[in-house]
N, C-alpha and C positions, 0 to 999 in steps of 0.2 A: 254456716260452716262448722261452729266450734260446736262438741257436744250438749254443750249447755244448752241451743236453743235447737236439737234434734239431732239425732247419732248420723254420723257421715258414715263409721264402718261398723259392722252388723255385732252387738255382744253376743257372745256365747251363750248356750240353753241356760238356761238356769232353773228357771222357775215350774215349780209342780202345779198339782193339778189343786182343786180346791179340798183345804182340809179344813176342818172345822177343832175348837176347843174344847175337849169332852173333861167333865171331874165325874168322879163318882165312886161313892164309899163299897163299893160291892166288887172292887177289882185291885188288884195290890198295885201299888205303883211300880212303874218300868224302871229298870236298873239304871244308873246314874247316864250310861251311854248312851241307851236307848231314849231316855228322857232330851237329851241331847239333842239327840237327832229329829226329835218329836219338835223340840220348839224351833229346830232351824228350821222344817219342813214349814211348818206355822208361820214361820216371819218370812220366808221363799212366798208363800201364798197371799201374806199380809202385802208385801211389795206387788206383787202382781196386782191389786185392787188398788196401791198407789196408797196405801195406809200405813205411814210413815212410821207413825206413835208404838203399831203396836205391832210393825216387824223389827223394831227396836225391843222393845218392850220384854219378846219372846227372845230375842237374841243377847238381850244383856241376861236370861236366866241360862241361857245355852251355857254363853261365855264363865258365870260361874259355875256352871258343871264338868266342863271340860275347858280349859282359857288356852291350850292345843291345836284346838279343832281350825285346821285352816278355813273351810268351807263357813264358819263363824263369822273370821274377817272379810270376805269376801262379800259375804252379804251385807254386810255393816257397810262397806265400801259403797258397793250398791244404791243401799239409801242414802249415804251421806254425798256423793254423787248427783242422787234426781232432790234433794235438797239444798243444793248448792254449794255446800259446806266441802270444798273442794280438797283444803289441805287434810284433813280427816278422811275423805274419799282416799286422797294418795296413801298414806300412812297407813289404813286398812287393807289397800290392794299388795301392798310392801310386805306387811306381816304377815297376810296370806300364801302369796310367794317365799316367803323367806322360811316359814314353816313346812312347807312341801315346795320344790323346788321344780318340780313335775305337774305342778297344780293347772293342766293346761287351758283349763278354761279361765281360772283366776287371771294367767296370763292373760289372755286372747281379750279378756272386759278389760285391763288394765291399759292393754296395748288401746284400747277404742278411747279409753277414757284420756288416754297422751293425745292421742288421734285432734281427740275434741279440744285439749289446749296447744295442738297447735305444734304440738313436740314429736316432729314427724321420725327424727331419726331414733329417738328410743321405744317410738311406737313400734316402729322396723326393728330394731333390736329385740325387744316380747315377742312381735310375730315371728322371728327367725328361729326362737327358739320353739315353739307353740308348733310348727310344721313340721319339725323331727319329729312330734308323738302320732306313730303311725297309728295309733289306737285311740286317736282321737276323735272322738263322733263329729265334731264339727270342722274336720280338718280344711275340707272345701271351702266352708266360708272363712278360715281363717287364710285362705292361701289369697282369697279374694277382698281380706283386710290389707294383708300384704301388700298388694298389686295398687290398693287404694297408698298406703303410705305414700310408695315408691313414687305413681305418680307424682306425690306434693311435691316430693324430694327430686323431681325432676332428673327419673330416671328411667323414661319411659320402656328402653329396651327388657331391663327387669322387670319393669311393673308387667307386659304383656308376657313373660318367661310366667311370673305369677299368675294371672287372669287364665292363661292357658293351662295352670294343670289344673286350678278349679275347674275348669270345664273338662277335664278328663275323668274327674269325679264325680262331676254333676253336670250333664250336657247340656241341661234347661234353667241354669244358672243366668238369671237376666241380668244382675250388675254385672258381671264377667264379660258376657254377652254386649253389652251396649259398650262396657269399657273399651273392649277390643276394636268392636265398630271404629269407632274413635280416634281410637291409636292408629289403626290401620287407614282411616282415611286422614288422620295428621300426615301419615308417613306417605298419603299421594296412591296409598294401595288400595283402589274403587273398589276392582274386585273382590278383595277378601272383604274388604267394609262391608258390602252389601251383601253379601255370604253370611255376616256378624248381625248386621242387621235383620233378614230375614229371621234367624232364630231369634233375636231378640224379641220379635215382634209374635212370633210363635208363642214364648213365653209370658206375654203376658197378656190383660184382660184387655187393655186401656195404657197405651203409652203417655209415659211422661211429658212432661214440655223440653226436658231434653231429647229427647229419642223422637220427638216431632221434629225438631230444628234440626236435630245431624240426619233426620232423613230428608228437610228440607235442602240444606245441603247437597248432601247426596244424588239427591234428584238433580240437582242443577248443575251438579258434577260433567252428572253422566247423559244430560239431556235429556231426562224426563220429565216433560213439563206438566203432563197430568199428574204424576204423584206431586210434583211440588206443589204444583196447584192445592191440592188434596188435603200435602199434608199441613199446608201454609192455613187452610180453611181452619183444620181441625183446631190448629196452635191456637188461633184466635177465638173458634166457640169453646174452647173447653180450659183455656189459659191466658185470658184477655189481660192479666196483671203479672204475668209470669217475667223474668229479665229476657228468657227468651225470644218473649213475644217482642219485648222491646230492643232486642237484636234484631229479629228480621226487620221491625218498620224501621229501624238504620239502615238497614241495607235497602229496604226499597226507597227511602228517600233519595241514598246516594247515587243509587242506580240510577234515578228521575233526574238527578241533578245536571245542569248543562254542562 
């Protein structure tokens, strides 16, 4: 569940493409900014490869050429984050924020990084704010952050208000997609489930051991014994250790039971 041992809500873009460390006496050095930007691009790249030392490394030189630059904290945030060092993680995503107050992607990792200890309603507090910025590239996934809080926060009428305009941004949105499933067969409503479901299963290569079990479900809802069949097969060759799997053999137990 908790982000520590894998992200429950999706972080914001971050990371470039691969750059490499060039020196050489035949070219003047870039201006204090530009130098700047250089080593945060570098430690963005470092993190991407899981290289801790030396997106640190480039980011403590950043930091003394601009100590400013939100996009700095951010990243520091980041590694100190996938290293454990938690209270550092939050205090980087704080200064990040606090230096640009619009930073929405700073928001939107911070909000994930509550997410993962568990602090669902200031997770929902980041994301509320994060969804005003219409000009946010990642607005869809963050509306589908949202949708994930609210769930925890057991609220599901808002959680599905969220999950729904993610998909009016992105129609092939499969966690949106499966959420809704979801919510809509909690709430007894087959029909749209299975409407949720089908795209779901459009969007993706290989369903989950969840998206087997709510269409196991589903099936058994609606009285379709060959998809259950199907999809009860599938749960077991391709997720024999999943909790899922060990929720349907409860239920067939129980079912067997006199």
């Amino acid at each position: 569940m908790a982000l520590r041992a894998g992200a429950a809500i999706v972080l914001g873009l971050l990371l470039a493409g691969c750059i490499t460390e060039r020196e050489t006496v035949y070219t003047n050095p870039p201006a204090p900014d530009e130098a700047m930007r250089q080593r945060v691009e570098l430690a963005r790249s470092y993190i991407g490869q899981g290289n801790w030392e030396d997106a640190k490394r480039n980011l403590k030189i950043a930091v003394n050429l601009n100590d400013r630059e939100p996009e700095i904290y951010e990243a520091f945030a980041l590694v100190y984050q996938s290293t454990g060092e938690w209270e550092l993680a939050e205090e980087n995503f704080r200064k990040a924020i606090s230096l640009d107050r619009d930073f929405s992607r700073a928001r939107n990792n911070y909000a994930a990084f509550l997410f993962g200890e568990e602090r669902f309603a200031e997770a929902e507090e980041q994301l509320e704010r994060v969804i005003k910025d219409s000009l946010y590239e990642a607005r869809p996934q963050a509306f589908v952050n949202l949708g994930l809080c609210r769930k925890a926060l057991d609220k599901p009428v808002l959680a599905e208000e969220a999950f729904v305009r993610a998909l009016s941004m992105d129609r092939s949105n499969r966690i949106a997609l499966l959420e809704l499933a979801e919510l809509r067969f909690d709430a007894g409503d087959y029909v749209r489930a299975g409407d949720y479901y089908t795209g779901y299963r459009a969007a993706v290569r290989r369903q989950s051991a969840r998206g087997l079990w709510l269409g196991i479900r589903l099936a058994a809802a609606t009285g379709n014994r060959d998809a259950e069949g199907s999809y009860a097969l599938a749960l077991r060759n391709l997720y024999p250790d999943s909790p899922e799997y060990a929720a349907w053999q409860r239920q067939q137990a129980e079912a067997g039971a006199p």
